[in-house]
C-alpha positions, 0 to 999 in steps of 0.5 A: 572368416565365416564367424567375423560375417556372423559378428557384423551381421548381428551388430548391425541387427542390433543397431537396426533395431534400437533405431526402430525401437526409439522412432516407434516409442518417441513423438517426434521424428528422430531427425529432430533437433536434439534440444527437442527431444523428450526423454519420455514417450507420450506428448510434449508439454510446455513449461509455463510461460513466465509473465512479460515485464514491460518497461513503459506504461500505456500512453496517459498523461503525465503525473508530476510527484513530489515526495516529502518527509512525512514528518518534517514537510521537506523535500527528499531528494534521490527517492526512486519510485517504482510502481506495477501494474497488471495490465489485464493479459498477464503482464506486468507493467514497471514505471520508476522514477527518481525525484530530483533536488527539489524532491519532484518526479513525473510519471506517464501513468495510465489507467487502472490500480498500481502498487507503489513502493520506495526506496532511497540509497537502496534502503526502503521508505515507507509511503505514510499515504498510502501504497496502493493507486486507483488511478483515473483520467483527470490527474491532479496538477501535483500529487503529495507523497509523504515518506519516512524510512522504514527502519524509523517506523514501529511495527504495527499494532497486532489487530485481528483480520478483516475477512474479506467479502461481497461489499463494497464501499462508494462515495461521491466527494466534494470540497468547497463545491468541487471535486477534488482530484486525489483522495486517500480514503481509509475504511474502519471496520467496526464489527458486523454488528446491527440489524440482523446480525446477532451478536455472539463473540468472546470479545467487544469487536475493536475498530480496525482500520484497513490500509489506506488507498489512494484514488487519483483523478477519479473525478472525486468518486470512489468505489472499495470492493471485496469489504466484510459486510458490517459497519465502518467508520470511512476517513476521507482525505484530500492530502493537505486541503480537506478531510470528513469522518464518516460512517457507512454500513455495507451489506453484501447486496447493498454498497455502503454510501461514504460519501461526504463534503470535505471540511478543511484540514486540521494538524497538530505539530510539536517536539517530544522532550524529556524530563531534563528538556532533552529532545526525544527521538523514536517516540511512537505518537498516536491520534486518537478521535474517540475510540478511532486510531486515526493516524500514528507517527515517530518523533525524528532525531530532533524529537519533532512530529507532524501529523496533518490532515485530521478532522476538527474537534477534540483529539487525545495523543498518546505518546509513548517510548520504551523506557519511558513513561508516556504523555496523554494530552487531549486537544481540540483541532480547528479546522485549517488550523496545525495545533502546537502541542509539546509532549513530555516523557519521563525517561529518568536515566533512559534519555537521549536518542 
């Protein structure tokens, strides 16, 4: 009997004394509930909190959208439109929006700078404007979003980076005396070459355009931060009315002026066949204004292709497929004018889609 008392006395010794040793060694009261504690001593972090997903934008007025195949000019129904925005506190603001029959959709967006993307049946399309929104207060009536499927589009050409830096690019726009409310502008980096800026490289520096921005009701002005210092080429686009080429030099102490009067648009259209009057799917064709990649486009399943929105005067296309040998016709554009412009391949044995 005595040995049994000196059993339980000494377990419940041990049971005391692990219950003393965890209420000294945790932070938190032992009565804490047990989807609290820590395993470890010291204090308690949290994990970091995952940015809010909100499902609807900052009242702003309503933009109507209408999406159209880049190369044939008609409607594309079924397209889903989903655009992000930060909104400055961490969370990221979601619009979506399908195009109806007629290949239209409206979004409340608000201010600021959204990414835009694209999707039809699941599969992605690819905004041949531009994917990235500077959105402002006045809105246009309509905005024209231009789309192809990614799997028709040929990867881009490999060009060297443009480094990032202080300059920055400004312009005020006009077309016919007015300030056009939806601009596509695209800088052209030419080198950091000119007045004070020794020229030591292995190589001739190469015009490399950036990806294009959009600016939406901005009142016609614009302004293009974190650009390298140097000299750019600007092509300024007024989707389907007005365009100009011009050139601007960015300091890191002194923004480049783009600015520039809008002349109307030029285009050029046609049909890529090969030697035996086969139509040419898939043939990759690039518009060239002097040594300026000003815009690149494949042929559809009927061998057809549109390129808008050009500057008038002399243009050289190159058109080329694997397989083929290509074609190189040099054109002069007029503005608010679309050229017709057939193109030949020579594809022998290769032909067809």
């Amino acid at each position: 009997m005595t040995r049994l008392r000196v059993w339980i006395a000494l377990a419940l010794g041990l049971g005391l004394g692990a219950v003393a040793y965890r209420w000294a060694a945790h932070d938190r009261p032992f009565d804490a509930p047990r989807a609290r504690r820590s395993r470890d001593a010291g204090v308690a972090t949290r994990a970091p909190v995952a940015p809010v997903v909100a499902a609807t934008a900052p009242r702003g007025p309503t933009l109507p959208i209408a999406v159209i195949d880049a190369r044939a000019g008609t409607a594309l129904a079924d397209v889903t439109l989903t655009l992000r925005r930060a909104d400055g506190g961490g969370a990221i603001v979601v619009l979506t929006a399908t195009t109806d029959p007629l290949g239209r959709a409206a979004l409340a967006l608000g201010e600021g700078r959204w990414q835009v993307a694209a999707t039809r049946g699941g599969a992605p399309l690819v905004l041949t404007d531009a994917e990235d929104w500077t959105v402002g207060a006045a809105l246009d009536p309509e905005l024209i979003v231009r789309a192809v499927p990614a799997a028709e589009v040929p990867p881009p050409r490999e060009l060297p980076p443009v480094p990032p830096g202080a300059g920055a690019l400004v312009g005020e726009v006009t077309l016919a005396g007015a300030r056009p409310a939806d601009l596509i502008v695209t800088p052209i980096f030419l080198g950091d070459f000119g007045p004070g800026h020794p020229v030591v490289r292995d190589r001739v520096p190469q015009p490399t355009p950036l990806p294009p921005r959009r600016f939406v009701g901005t009142g016609g002005s614009f302004r293009w931060d974190g650009l390298a210092p140097g000299s750019y080429a600007v092509l300024v686009v007024a989707p389907d009315r007005g365009v100009a080429l011009v050139r601007a030099m960015v300091t890191a102490d002194l923004a480049g002026n783009a600015s520039s009067a809008l002349a109307p648009a030029a285009g050029v259209a046609g049909r890529a066949l090969d030697d035996r009057g086969a139509e040419l799917a898939g043939v990759e064709i690039v518009v060239w204004v002097g040594d300026l990649r000003l815009a690149a486009v494949t042929t559809d399943a009927h061998g057809t292709f549109l390129v808008p929105d050009l500057p008038a005067g002399p243009a050289k296309l190159v058109a080329s497929r694997p397989g083929c040998i290509g074609d190189r016709p040099t054109l002069t554009l007029v503005a608010g004018q679309r050229a017709m412009q057939p193109l030949g391949l020579l594809c022998g044995d290769a032909a067809g889609p």
